[in-house]
PDB file of N, CA, C and O in Angstrom:
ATOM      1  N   UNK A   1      84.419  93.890  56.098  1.00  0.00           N
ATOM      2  CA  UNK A   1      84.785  94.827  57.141  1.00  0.00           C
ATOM      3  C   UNK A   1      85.244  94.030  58.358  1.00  0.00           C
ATOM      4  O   UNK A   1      84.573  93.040  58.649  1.00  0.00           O
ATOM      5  N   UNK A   2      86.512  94.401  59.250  1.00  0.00           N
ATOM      6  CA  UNK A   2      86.787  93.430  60.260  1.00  0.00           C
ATOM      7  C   UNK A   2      86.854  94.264  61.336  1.00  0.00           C
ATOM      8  O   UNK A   2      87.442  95.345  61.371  1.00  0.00           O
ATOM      9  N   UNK A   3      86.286  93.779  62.151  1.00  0.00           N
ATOM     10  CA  UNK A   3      86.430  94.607  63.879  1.00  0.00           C
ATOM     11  C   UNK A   3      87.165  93.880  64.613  1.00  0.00           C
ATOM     12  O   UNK A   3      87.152  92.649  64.594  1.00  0.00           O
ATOM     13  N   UNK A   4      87.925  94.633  65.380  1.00  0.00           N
ATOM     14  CA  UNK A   4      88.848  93.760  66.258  1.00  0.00           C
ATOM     15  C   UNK A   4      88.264  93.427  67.410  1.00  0.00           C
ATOM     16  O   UNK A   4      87.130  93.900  67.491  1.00  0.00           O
ATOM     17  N   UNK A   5      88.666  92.664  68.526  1.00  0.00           N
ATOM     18  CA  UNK A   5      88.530  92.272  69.551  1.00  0.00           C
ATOM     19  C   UNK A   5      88.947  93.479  70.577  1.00  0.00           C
ATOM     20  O   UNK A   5      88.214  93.500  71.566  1.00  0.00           O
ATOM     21  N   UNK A   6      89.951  94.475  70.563  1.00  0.00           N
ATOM     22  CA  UNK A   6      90.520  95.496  70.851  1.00  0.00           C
ATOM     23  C   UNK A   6      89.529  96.342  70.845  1.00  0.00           C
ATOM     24  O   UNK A   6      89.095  96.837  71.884  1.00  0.00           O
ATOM     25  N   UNK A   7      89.010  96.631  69.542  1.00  0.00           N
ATOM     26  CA  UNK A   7      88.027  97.643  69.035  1.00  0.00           C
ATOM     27  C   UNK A   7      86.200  97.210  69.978  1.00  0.00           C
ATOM     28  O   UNK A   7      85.377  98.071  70.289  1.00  0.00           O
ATOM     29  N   UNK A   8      86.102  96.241  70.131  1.00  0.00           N
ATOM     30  CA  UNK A   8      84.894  95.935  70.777  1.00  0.00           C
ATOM     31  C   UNK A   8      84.742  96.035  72.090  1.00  0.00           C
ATOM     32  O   UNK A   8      83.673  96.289  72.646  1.00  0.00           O
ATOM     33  N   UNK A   9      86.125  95.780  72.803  1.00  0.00           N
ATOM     34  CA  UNK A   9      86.401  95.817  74.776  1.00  0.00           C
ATOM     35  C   UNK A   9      86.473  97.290  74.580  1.00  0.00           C
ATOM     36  O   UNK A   9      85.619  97.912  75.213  1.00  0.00           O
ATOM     37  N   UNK A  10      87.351  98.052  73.798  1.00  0.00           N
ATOM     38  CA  UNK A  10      86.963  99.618  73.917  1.00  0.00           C
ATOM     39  C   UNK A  10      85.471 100.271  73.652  1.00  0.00           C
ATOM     40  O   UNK A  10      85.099 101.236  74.319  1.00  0.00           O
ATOM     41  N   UNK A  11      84.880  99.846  72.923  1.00  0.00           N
ATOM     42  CA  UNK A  11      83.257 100.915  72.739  1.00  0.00           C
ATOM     43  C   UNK A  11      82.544  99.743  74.145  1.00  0.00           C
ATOM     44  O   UNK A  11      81.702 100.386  74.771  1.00  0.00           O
ATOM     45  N   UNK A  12      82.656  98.689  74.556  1.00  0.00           N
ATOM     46  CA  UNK A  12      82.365  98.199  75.852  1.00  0.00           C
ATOM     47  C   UNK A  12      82.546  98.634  76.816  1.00  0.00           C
ATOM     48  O   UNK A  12      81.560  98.466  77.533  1.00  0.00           O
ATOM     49  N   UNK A  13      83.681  99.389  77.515  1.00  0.00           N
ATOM     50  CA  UNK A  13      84.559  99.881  78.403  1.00  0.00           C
ATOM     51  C   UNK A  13      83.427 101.184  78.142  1.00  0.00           C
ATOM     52  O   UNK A  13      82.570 101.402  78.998  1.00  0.00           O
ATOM     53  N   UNK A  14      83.512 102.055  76.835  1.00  0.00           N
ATOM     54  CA  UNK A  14      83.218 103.189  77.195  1.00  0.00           C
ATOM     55  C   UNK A  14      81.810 103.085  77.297  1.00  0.00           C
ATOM     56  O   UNK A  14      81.335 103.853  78.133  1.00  0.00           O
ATOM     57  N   UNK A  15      81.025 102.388  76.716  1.00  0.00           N
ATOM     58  CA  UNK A  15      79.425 102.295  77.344  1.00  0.00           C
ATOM     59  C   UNK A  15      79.225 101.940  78.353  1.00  0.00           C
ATOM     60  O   UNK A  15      78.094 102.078  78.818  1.00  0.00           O
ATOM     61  N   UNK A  16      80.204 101.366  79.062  1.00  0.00           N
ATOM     62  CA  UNK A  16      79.752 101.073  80.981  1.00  0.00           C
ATOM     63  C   UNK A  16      80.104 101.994  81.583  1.00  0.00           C
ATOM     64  O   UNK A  16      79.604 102.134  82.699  1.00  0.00           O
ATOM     65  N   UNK A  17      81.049 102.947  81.135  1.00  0.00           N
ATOM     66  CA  UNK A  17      81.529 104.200  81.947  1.00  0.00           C
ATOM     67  C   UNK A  17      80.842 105.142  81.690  1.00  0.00           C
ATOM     68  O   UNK A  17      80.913 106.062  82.505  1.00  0.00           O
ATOM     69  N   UNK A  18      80.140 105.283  80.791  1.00  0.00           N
ATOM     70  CA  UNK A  18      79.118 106.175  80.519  1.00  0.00           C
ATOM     71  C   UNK A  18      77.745 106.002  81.166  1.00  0.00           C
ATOM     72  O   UNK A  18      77.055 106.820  81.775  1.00  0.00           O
ATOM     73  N   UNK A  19      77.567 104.927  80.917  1.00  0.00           N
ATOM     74  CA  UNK A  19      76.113 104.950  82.325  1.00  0.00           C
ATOM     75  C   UNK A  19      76.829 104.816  84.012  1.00  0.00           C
ATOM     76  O   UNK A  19      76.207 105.373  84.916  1.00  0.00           O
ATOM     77  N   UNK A  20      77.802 104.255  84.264  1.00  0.00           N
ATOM     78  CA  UNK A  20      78.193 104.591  85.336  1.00  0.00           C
ATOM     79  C   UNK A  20      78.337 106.159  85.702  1.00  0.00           C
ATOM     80  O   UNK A  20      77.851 106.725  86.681  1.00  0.00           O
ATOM     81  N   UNK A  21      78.819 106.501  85.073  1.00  0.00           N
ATOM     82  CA  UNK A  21      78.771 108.114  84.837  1.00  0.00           C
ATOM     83  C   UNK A  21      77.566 108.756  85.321  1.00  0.00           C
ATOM     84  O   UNK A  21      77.334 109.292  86.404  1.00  0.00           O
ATOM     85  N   UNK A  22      76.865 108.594  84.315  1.00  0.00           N
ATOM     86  CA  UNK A  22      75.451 109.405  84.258  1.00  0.00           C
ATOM     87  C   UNK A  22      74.978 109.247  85.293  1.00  0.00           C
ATOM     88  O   UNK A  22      74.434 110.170  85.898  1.00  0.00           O
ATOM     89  N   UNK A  23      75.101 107.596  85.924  1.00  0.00           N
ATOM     90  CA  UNK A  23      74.087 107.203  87.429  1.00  0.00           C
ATOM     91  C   UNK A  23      74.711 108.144  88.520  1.00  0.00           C
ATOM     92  O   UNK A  23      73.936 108.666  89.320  1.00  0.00           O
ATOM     93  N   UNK A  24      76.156 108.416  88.615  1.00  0.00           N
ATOM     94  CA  UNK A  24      76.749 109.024  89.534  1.00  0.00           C
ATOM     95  C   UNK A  24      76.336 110.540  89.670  1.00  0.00           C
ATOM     96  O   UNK A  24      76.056 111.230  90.650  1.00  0.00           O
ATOM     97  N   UNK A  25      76.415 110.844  88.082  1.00  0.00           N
ATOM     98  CA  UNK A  25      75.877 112.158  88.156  1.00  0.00           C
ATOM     99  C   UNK A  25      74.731 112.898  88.485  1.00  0.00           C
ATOM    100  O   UNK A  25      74.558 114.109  88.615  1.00  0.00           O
ATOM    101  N   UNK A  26      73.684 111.547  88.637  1.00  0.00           N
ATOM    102  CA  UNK A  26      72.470 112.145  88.953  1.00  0.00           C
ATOM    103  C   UNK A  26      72.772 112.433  90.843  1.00  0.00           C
ATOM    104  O   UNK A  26      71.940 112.848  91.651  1.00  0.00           O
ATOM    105  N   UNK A  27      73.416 112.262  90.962  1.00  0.00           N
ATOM    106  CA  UNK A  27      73.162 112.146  92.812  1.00  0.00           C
ATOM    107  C   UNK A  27      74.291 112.889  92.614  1.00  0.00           C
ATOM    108  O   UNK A  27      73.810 113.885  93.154  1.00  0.00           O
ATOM    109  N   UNK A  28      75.450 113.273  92.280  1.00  0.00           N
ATOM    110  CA  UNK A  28      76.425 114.139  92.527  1.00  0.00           C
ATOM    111  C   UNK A  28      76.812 114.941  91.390  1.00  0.00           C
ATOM    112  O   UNK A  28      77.966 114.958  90.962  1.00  0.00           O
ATOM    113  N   UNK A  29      75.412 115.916  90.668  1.00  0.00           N
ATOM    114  CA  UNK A  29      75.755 116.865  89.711  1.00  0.00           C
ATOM    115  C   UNK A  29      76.474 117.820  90.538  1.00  0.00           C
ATOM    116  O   UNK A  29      75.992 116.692  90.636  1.00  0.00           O
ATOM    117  N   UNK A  30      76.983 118.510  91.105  1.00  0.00           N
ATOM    118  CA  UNK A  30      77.277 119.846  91.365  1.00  0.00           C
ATOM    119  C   UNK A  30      79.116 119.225  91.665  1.00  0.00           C
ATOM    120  O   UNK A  30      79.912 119.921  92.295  1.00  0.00           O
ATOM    121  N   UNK A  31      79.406 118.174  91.216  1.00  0.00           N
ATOM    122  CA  UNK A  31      81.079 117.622  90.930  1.00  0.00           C
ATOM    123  C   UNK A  31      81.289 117.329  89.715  1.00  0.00           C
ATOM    124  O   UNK A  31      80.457 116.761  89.008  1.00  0.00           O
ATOM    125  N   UNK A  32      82.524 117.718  89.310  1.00  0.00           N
ATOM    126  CA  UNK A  32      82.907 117.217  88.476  1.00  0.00           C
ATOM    127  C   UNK A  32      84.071 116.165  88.192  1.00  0.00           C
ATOM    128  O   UNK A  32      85.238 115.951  88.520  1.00  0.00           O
ATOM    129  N   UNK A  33      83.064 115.634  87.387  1.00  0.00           N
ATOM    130  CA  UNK A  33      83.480 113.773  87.380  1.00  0.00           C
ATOM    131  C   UNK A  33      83.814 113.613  85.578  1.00  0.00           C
ATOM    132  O   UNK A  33      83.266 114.027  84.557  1.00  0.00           O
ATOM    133  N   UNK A  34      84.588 113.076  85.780  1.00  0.00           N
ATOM    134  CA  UNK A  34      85.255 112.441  84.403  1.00  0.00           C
ATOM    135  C   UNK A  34      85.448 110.941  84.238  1.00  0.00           C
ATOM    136  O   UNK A  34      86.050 110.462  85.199  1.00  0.00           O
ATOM    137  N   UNK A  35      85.106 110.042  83.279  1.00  0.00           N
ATOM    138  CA  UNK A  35      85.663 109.002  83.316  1.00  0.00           C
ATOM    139  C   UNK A  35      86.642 108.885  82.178  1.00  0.00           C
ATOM    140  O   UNK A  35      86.619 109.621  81.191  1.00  0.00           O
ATOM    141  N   UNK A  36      87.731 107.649  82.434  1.00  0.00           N
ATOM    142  CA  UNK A  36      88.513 107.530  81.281  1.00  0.00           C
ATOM    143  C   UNK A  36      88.954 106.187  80.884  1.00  0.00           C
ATOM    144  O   UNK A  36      89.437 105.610  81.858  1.00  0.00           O
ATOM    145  N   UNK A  37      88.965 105.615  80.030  1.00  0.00           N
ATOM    146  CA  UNK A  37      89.311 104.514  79.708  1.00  0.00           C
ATOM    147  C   UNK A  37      90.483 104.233  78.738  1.00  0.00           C
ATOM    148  O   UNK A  37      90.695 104.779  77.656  1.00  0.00           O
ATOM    149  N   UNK A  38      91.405 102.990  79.532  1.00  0.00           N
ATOM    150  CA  UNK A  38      92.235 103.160  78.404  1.00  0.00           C
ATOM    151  C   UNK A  38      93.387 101.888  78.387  1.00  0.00           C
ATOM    152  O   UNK A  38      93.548 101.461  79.530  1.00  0.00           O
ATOM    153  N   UNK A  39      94.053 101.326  77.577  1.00  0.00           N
ATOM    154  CA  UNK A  39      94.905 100.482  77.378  1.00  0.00           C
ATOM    155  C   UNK A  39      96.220  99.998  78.279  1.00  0.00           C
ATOM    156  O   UNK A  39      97.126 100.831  78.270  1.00  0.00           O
ATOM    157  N   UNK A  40      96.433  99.007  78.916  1.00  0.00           N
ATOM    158  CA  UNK A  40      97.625  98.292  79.422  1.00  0.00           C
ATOM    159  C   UNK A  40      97.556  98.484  80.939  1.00  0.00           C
ATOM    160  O   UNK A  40      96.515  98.508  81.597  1.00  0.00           O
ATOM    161  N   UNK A  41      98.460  98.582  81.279  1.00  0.00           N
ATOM    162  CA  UNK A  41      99.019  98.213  83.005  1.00  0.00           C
ATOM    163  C   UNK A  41      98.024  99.418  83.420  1.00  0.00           C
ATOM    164  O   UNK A  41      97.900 100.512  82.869  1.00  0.00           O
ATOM    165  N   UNK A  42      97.330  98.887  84.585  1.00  0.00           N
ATOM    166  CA  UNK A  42      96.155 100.131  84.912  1.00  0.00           C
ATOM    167  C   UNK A  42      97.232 100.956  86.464  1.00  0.00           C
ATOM    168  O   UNK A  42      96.555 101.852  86.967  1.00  0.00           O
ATOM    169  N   UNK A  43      98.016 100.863  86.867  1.00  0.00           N
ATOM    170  CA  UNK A  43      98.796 100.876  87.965  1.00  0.00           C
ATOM    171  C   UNK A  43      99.885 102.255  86.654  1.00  0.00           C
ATOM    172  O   UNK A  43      99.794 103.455  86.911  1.00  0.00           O
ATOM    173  N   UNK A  44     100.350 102.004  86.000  1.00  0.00           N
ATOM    174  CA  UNK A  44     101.048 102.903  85.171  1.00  0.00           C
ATOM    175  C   UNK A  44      99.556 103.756  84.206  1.00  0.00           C
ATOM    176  O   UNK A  44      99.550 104.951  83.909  1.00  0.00           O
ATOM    177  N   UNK A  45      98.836 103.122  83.997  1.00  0.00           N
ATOM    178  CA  UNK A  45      97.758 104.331  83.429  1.00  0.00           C
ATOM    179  C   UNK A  45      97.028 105.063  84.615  1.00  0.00           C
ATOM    180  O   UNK A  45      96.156 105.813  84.176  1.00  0.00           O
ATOM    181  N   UNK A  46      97.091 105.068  85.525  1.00  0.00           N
ATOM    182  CA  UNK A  46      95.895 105.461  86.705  1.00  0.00           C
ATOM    183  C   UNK A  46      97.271 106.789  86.853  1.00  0.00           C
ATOM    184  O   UNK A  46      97.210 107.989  86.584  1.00  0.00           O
ATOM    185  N   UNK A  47      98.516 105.898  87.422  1.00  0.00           N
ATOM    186  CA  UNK A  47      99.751 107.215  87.948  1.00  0.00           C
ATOM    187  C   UNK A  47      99.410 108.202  86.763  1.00  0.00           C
ATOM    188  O   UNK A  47      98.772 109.237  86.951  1.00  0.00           O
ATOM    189  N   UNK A  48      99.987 107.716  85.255  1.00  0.00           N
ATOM    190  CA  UNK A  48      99.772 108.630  84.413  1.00  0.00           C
ATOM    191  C   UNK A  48      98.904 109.796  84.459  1.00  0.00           C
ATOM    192  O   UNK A  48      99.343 110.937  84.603  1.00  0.00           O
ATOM    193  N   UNK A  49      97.564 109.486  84.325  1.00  0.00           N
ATOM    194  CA  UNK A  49      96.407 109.916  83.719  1.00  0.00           C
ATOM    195  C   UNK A  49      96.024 111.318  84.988  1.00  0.00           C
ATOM    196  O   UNK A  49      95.832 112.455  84.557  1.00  0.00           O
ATOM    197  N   UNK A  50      95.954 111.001  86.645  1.00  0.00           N
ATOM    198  CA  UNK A  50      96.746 111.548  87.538  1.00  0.00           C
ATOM    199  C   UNK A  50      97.412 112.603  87.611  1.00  0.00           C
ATOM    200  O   UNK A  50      97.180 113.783  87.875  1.00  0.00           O
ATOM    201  N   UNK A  51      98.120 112.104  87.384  1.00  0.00           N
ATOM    202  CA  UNK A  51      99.707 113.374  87.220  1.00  0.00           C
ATOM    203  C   UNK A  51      99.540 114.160  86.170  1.00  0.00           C
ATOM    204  O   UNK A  51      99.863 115.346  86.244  1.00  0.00           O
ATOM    205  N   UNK A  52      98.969 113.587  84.943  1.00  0.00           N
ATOM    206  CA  UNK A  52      99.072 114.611  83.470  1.00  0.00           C
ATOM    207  C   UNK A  52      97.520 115.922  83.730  1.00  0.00           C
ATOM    208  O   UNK A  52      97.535 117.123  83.461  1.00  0.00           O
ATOM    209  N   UNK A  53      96.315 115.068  84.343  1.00  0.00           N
ATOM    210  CA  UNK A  53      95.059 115.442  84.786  1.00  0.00           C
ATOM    211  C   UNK A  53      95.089 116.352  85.875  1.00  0.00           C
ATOM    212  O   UNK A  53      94.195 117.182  86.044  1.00  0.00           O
ATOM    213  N   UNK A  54      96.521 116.184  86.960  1.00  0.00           N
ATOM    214  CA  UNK A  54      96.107 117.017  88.189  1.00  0.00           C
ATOM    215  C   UNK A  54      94.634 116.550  88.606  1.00  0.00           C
ATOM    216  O   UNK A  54      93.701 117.317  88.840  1.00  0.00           O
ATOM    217  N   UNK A  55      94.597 115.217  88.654  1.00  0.00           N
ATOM    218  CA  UNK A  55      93.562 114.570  89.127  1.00  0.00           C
ATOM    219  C   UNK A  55      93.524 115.192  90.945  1.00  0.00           C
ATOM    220  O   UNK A  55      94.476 115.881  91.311  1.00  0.00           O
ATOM    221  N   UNK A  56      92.345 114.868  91.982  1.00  0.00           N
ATOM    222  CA  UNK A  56      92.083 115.314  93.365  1.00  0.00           C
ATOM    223  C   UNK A  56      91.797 114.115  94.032  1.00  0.00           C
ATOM    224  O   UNK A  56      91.876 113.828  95.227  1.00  0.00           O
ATOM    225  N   UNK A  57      91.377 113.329  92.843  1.00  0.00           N
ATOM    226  CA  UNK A  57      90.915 112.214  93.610  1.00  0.00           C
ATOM    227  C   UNK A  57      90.515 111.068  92.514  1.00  0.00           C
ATOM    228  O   UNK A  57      89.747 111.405  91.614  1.00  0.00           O
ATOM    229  N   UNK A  58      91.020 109.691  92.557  1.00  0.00           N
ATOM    230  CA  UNK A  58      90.588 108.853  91.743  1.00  0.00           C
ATOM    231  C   UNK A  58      90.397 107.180  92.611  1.00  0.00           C
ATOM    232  O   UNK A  58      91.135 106.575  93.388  1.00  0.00           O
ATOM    233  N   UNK A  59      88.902 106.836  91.955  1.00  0.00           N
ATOM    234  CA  UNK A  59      88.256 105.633  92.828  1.00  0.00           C
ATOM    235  C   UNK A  59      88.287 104.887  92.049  1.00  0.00           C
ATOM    236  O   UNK A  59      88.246 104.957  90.820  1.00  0.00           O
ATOM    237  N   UNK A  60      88.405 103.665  93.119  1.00  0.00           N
ATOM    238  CA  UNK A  60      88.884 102.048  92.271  1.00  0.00           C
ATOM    239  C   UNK A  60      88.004 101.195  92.658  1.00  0.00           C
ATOM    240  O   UNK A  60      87.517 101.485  93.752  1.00  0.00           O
ATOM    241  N   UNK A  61      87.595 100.218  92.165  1.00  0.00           N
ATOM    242  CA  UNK A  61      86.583  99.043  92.225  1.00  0.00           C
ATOM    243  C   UNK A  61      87.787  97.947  92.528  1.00  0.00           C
ATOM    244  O   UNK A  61      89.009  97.897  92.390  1.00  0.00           O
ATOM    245  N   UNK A  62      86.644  97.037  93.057  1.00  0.00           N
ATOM    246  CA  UNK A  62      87.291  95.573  93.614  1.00  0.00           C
ATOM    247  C   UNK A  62      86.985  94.284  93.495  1.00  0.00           C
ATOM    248  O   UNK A  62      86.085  93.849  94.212  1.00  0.00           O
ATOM    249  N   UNK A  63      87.621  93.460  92.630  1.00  0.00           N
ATOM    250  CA  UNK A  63      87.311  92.634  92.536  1.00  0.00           C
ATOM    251  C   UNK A  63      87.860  91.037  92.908  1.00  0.00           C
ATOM    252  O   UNK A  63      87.520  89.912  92.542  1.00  0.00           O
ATOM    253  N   UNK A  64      88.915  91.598  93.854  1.00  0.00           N
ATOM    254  CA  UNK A  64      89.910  90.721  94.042  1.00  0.00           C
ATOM    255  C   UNK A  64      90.424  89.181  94.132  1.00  0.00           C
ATOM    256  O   UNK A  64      89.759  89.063  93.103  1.00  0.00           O
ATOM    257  N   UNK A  65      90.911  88.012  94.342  1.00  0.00           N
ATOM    258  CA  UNK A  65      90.890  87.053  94.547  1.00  0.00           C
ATOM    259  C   UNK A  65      91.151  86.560  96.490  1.00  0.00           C
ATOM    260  O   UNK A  65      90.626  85.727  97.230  1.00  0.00           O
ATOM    261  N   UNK A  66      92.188  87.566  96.651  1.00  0.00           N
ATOM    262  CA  UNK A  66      92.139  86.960  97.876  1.00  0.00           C
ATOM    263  C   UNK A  66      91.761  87.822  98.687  1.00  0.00           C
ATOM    264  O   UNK A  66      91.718  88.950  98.195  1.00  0.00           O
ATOM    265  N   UNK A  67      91.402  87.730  99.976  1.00  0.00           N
ATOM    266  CA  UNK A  67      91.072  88.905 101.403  1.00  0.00           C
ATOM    267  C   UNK A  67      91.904  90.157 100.694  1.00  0.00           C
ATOM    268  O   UNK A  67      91.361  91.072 100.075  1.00  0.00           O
ATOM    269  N   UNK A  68      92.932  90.053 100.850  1.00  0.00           N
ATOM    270  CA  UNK A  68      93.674  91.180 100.950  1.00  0.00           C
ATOM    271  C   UNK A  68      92.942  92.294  99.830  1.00  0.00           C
ATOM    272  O   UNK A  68      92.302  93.342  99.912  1.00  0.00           O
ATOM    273  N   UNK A  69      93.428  91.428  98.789  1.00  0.00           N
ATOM    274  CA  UNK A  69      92.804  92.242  97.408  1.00  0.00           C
ATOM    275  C   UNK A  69      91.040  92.221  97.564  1.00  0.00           C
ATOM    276  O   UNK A  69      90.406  93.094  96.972  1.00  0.00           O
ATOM    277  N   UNK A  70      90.667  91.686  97.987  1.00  0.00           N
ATOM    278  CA  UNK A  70      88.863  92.000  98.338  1.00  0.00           C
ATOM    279  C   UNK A  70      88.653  93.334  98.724  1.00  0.00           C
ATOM    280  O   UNK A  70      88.049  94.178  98.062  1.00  0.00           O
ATOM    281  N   UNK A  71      89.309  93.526 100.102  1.00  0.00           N
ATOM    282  CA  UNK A  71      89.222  94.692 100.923  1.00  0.00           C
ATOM    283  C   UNK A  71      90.022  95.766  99.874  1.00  0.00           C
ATOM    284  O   UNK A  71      89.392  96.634  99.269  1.00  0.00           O
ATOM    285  N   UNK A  72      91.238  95.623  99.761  1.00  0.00           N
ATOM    286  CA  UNK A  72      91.878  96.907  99.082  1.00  0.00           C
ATOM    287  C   UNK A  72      91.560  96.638  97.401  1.00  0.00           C
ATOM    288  O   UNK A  72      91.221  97.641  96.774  1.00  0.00           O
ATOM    289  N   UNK A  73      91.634  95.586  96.790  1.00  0.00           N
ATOM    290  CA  UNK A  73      92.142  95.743  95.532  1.00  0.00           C
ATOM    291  C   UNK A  73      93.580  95.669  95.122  1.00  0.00           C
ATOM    292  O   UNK A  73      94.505  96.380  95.515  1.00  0.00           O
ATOM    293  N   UNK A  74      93.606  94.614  94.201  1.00  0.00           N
ATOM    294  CA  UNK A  74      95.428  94.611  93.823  1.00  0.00           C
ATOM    295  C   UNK A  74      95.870  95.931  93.313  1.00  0.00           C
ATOM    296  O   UNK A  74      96.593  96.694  93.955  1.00  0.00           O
ATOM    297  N   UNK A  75      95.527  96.102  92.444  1.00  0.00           N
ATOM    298  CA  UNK A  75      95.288  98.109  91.872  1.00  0.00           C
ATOM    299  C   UNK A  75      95.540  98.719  92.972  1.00  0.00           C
ATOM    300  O   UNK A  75      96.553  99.379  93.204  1.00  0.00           O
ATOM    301  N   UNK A  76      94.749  98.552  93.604  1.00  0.00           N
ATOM    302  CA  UNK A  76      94.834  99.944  94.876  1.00  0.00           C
ATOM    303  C   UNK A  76      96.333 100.244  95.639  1.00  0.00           C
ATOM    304  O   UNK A  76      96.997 101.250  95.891  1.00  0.00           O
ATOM    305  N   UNK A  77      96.523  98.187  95.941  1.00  0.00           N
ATOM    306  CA  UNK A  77      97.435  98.143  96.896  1.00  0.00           C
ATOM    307  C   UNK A  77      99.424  98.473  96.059  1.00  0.00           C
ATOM    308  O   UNK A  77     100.576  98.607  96.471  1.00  0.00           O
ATOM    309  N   UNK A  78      98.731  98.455  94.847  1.00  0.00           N
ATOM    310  CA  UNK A  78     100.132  99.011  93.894  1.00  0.00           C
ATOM    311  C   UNK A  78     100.174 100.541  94.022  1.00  0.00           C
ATOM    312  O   UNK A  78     101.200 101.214  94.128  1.00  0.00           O
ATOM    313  N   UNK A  79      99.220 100.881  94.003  1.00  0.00           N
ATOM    314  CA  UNK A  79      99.216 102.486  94.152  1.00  0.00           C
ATOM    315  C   UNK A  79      99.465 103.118  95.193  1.00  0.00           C
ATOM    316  O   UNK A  79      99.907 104.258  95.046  1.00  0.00           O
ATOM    317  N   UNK A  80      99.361 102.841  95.922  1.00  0.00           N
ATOM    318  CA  UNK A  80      99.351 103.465  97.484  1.00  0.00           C
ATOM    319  C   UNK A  80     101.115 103.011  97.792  1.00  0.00           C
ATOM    320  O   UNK A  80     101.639 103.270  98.876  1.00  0.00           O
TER     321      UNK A  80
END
């Protein structure tokens, strides 16, 4: 049986978004929150997902290398 490397960052991805999830939800049940995970350029999946979702609002983490991207996030600063 062979598992991919693909196949393992995805059930990874979705078990951290799922307790991220849940933790959020305990302090902000009465919203509704979705997470989603998913493949390639996150700047073309975030617009996507967005626009197809009629998303209200979507939050980004930071992990950046330099000041700039610290404070905003490279992600962020493509989006905006």
């Amino acid at each position: 049986m062979l598992i991919s490397l693909e196949d393992i960052l995805r059930d990874q991805s979705k078990i951290g978004l799922n307790e991220s999830l849940n933790n959020i939800k305990k302090h902000y049940h009465k919203l509704n929150i979705e997470s989603v995970s998913t493949y390639g350029d996150p700047t073309y999946a975030i617009r996507k997902i967005a626009d197809d979702r009629q998303v209200d609002l979507v939050v980004l983490g930071s992990r950046g290398k330099s000041l700039k991207d610290t404070v905003y996030g490279s992600t962020t600063c493509q989006l905006v």
